[in-house]
C-alpha positions as a Markdown table, in Angstrom:
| # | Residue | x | y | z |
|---|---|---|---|---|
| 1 | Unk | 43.7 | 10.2 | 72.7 |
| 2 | Unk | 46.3 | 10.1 | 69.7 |
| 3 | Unk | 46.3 | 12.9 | 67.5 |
| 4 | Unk | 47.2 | 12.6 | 63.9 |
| 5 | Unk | 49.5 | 15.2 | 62.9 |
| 6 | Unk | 53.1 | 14.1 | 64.4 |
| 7 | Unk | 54.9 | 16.6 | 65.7 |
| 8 | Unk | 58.0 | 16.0 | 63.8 |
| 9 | Unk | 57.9 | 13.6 | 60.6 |
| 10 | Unk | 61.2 | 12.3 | 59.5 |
| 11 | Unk | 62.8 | 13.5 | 56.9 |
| 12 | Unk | 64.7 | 11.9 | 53.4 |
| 13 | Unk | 68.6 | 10.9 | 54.8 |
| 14 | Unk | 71.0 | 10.5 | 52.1 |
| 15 | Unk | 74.5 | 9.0 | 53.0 |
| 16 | Unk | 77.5 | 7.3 | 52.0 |
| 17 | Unk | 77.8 | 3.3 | 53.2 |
| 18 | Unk | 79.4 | 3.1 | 56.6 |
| 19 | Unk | 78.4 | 6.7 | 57.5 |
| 20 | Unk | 75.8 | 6.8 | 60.4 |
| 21 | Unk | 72.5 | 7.8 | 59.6 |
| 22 | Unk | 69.7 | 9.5 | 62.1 |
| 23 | Unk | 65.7 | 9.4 | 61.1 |
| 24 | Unk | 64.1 | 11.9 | 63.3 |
| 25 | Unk | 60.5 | 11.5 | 64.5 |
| 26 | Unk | 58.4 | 12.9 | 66.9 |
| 27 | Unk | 55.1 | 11.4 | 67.5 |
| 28 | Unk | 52.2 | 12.9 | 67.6 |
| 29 | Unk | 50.2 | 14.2 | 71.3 |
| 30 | Unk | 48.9 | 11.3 | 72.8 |
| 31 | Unk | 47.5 | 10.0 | 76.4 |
| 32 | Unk | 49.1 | 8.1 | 77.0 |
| 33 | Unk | 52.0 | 9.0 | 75.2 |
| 34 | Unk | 52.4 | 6.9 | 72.5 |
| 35 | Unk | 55.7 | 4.6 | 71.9 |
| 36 | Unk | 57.2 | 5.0 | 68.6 |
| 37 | Unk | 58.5 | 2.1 | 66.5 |
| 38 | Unk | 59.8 | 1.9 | 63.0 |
| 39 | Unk | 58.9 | -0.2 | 59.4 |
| 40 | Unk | 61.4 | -0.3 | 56.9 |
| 41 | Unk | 59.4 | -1.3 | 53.3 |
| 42 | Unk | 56.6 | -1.9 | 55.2 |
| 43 | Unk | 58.0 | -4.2 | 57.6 |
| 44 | Unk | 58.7 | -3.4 | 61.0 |
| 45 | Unk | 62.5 | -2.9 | 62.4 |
| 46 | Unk | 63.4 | -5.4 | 64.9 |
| 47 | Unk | 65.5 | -4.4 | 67.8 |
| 48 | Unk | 67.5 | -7.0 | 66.5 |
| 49 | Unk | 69.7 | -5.7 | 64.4 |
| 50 | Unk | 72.5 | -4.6 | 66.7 |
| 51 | Unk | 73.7 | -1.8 | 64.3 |
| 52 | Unk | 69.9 | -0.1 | 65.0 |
| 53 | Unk | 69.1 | 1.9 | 68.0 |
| 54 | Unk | 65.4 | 3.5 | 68.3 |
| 55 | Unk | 65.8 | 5.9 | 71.2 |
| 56 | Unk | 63.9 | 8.9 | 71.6 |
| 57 | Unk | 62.0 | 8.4 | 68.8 |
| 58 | Unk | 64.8 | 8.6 | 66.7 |
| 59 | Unk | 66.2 | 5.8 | 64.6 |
| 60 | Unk | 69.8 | 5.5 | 64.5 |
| 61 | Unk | 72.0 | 3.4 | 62.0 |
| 62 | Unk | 75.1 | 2.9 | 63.6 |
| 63 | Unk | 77.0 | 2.0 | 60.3 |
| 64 | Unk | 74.9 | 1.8 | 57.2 |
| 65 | Unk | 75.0 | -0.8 | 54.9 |
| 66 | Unk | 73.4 | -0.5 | 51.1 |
| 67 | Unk | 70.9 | -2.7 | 52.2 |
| 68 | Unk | 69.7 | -0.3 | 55.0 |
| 69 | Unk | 68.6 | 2.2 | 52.0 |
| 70 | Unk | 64.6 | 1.7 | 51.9 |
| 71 | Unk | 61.5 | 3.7 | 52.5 |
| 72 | Unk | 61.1 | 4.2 | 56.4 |
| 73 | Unk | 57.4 | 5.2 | 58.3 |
| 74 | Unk | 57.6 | 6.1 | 62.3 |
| 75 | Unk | 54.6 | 4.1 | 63.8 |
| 76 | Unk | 53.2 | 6.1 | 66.8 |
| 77 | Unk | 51.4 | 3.4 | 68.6 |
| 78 | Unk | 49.0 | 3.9 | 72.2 |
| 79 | Unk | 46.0 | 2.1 | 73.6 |
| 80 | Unk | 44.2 | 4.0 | 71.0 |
| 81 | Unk | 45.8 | 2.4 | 68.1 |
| 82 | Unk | 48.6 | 3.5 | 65.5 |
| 83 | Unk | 48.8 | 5.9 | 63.4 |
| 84 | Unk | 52.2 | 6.2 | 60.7 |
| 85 | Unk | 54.7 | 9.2 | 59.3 |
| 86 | Unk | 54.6 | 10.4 | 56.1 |
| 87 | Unk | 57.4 | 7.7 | 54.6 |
| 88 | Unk | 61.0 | 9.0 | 54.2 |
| 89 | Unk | 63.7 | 7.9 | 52.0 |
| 90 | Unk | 67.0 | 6.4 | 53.3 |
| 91 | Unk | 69.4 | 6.7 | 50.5 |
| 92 | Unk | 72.7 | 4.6 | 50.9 |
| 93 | Unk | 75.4 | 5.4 | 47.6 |
């Protein structure tokens, strides 16, 4: 089961470069619970990037650079398949 609605879409984060930034998401109900990853522009956010920490559901930008700023989806992915977030803005001035 994975239902659509997520419980908790994130929200537009505006902040000023170097400032962390936190993208809140909580997935929608799943069984199993589904794991939730992150695309930035459509691309999805590699664990990488040591300045990024998904944990929680949460995306967390340790120190954000101006080329963080983009458009941002939480992917809420099960064995049923994915479903994505409404997009949110990450502004970085």
């Amino acid at each position: 089961v994975l239902r659509d609605d997520f419980r908790q879409p994130p929200g537009d984060v505006v902040v000023a470069a170097g400032e962390p930034a936190v993208l809140e998401c909580v997935p929608p109900r799943g069984h199993p619970e589904p794991s939730v990853s992150w695309k930035k522009n459509g691309v999805r956010v590699s664990g990488k990037d040591e300045r990024l920490t998904i944990r929680g559901g949460k995306l967390m930008v340790a120190s954000t650079h101006k080329s963080d700023a983009g458009v941002y989806v939480c992917v809420a992915t099960n064995v049923v398949g994915e479903r994505d977030s409404e997009p949110a803005e990450l502004v970085v001035f």
